[in-house]
DSSP file (Angstrom, degrees, kcal/mol; ACC not computed):
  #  RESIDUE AA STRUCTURE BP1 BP2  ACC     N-H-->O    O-->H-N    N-H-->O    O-->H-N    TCO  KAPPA ALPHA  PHI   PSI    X-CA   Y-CA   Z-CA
    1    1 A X     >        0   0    0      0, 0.0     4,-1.3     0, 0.0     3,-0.4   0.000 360.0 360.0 360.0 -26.9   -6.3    3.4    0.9
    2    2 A X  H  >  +     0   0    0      1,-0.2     4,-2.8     2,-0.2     5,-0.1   0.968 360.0  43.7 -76.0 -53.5   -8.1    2.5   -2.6
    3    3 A X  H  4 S+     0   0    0      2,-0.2    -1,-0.2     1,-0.2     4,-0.1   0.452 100.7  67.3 -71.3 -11.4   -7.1    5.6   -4.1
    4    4 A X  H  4 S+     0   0    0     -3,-0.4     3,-0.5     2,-0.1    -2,-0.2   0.969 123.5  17.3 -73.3 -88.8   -3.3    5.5   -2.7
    5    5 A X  H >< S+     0   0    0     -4,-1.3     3,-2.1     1,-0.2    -2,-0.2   0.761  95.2 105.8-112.2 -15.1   -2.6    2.3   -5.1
    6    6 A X  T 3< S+     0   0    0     -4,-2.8    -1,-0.2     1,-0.2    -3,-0.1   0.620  82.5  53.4 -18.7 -28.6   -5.6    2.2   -8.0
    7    7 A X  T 3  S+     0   0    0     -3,-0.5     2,-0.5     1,-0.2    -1,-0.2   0.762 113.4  25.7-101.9   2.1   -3.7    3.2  -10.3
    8    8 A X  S <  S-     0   0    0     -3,-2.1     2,-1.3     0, 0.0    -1,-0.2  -1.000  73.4-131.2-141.8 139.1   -0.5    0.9  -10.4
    9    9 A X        +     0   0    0     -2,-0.5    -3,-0.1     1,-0.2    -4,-0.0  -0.843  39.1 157.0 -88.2 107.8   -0.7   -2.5   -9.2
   10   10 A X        +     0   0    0     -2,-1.3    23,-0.3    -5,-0.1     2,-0.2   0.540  37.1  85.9-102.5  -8.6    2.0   -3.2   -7.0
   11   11 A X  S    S-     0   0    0      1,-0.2    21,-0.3    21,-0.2     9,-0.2  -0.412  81.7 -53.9 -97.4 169.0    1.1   -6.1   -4.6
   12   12 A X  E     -A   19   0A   0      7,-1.2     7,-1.4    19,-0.4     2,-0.6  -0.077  43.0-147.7 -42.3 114.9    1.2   -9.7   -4.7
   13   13 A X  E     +A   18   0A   0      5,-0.3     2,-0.5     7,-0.0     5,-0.2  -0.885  25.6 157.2 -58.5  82.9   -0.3  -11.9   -7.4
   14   14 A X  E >   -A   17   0A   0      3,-2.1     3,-1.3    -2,-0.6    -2,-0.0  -0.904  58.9 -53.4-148.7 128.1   -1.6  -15.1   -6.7
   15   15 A X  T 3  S-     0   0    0     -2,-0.5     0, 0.0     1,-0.2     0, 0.0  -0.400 118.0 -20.6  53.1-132.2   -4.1  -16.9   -8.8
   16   16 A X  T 3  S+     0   0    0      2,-0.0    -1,-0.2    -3,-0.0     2,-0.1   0.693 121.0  92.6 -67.8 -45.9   -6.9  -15.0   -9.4
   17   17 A X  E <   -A   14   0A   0     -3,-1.3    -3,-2.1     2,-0.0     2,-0.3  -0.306  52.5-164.7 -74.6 118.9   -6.2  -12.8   -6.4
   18   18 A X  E     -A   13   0A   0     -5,-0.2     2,-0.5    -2,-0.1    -5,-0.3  -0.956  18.3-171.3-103.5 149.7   -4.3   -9.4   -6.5
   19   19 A X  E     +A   12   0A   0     -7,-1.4    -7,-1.2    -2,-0.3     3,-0.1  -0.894  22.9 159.3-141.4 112.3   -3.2   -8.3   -2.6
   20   20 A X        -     0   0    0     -2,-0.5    11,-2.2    -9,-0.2     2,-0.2   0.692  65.3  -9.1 -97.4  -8.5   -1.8   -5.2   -2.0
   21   21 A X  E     -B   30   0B   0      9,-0.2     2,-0.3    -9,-0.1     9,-0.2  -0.960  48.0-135.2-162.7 169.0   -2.5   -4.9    1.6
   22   22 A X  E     -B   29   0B   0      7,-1.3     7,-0.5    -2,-0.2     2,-0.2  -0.926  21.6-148.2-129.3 127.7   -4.0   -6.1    4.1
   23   23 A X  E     +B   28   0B   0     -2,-0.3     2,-0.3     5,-0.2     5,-0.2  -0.359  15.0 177.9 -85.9 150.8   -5.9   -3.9    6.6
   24   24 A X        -     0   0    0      3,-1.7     3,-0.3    -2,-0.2    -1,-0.0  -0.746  56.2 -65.8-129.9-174.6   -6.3   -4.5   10.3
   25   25 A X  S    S-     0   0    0     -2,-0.3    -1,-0.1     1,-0.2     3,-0.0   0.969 123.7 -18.3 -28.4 -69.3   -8.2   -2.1   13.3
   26   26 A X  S    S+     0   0    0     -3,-0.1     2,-0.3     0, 0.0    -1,-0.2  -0.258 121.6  77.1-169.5  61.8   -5.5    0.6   12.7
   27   27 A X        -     0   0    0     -3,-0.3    -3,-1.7    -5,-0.1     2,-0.3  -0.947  59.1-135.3-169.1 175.3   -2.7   -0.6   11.1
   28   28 A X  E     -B   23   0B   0     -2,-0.3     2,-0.2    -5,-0.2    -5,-0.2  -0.739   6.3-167.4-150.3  89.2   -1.5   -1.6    7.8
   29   29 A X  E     -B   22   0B   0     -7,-0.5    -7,-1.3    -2,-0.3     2,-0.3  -0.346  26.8-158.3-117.9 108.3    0.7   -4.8    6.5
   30   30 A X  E     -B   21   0B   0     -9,-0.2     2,-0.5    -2,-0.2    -9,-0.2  -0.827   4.4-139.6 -89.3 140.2    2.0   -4.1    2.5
   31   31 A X        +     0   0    0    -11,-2.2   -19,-0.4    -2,-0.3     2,-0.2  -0.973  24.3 164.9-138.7 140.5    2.9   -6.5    0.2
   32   32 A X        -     0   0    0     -2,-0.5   -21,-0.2   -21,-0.3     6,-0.1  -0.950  39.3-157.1-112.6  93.5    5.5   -6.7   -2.2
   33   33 A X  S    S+     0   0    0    -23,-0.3     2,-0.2    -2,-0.2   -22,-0.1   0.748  93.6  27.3 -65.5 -33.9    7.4   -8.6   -4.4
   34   34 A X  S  > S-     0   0    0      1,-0.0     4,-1.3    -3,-0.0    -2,-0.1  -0.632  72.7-129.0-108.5 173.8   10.4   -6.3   -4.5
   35   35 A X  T  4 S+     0   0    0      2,-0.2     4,-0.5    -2,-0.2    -2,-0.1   0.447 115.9  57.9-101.3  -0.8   11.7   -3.7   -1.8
   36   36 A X  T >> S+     0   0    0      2,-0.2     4,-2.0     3,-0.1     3,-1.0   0.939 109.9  47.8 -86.7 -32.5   11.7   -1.0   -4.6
   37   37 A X  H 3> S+     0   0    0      1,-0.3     4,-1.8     2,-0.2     5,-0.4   0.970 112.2  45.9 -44.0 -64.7    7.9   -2.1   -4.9
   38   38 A X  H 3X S+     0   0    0     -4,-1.3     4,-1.8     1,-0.2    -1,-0.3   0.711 113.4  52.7 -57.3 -19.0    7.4   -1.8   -1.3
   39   39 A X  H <> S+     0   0    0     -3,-1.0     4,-2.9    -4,-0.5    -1,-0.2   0.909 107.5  47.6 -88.6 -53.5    9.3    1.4   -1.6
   40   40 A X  H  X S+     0   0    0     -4,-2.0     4,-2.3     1,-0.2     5,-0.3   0.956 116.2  45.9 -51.5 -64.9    7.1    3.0   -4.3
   41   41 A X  H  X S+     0   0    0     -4,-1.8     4,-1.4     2,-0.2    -2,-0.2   0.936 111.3  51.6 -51.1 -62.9    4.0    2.0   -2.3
   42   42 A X  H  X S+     0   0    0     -4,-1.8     4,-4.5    -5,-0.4     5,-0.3   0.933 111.8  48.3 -41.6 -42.2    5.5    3.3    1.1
   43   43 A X  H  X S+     0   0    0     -4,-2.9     4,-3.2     1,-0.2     5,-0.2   0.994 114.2  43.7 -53.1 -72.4    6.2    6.5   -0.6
   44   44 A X  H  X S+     0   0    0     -4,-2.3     4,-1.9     1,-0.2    -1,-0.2   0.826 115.9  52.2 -32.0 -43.5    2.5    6.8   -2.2
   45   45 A X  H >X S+     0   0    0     -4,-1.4     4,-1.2    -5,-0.3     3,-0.6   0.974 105.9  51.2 -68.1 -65.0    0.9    5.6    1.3
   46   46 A X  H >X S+     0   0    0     -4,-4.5     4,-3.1     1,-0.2     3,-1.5   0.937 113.1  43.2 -62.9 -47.6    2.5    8.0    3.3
   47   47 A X  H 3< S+     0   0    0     -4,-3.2     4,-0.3     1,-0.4    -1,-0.2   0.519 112.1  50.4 -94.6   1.5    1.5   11.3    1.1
   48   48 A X  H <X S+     0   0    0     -4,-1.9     4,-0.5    -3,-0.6    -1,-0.4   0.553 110.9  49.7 -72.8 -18.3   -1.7   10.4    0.6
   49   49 A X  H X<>S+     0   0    0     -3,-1.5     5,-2.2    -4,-1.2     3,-1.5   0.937 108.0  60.9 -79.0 -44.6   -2.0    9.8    4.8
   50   50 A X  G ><5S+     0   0    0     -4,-3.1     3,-3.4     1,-0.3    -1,-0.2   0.955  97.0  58.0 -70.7 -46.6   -0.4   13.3    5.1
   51   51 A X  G 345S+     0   0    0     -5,-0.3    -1,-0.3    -4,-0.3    -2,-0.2   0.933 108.1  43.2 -53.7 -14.6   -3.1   14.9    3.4
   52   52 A X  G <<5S-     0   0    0     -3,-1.5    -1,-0.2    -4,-0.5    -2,-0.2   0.208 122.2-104.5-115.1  36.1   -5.3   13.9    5.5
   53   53 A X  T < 5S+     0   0    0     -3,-3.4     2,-0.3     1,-0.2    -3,-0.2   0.547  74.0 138.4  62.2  14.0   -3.3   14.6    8.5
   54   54 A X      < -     0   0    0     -5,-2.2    -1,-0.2    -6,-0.1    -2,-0.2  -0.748  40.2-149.7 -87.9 131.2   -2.5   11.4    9.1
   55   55 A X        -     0   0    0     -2,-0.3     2,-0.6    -6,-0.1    -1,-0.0  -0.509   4.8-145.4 -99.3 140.9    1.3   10.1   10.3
   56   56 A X              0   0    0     -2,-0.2   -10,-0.0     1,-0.2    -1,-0.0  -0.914 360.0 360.0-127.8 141.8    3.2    6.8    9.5
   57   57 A X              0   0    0     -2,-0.6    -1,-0.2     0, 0.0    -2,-0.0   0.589 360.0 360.0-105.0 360.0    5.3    5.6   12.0
């Protein structure tokens, strides 16, 4: 997941605190200020997953 957004910060600002995600057991909540953000990020997410044979549903 670190290597999917390191290079462009796309998630939520707050204070000190940057939050692009939050991770659970085995799923995975994105955050976004815009939906083109959220879009960009989806995009990235998914085709890093696929290399590793992983699907988003």
């Amino acid at each position: 997941m670190n290597s999917s957004i390191d290079q462009k910060r796309k998630g939520i600002s707050r204070h000190w605190n940057q939050l692009d995600d939050l991770d659970f057991a085995n799923d995975l909540a994105l955050l976004s200020h815009t939906q083109l953000k959220m879009q960009e990020k989806t995009k990235t997410i998914v085709e890093n997953s696929a290399r590793l044979g992983l699907t988003i549903n």
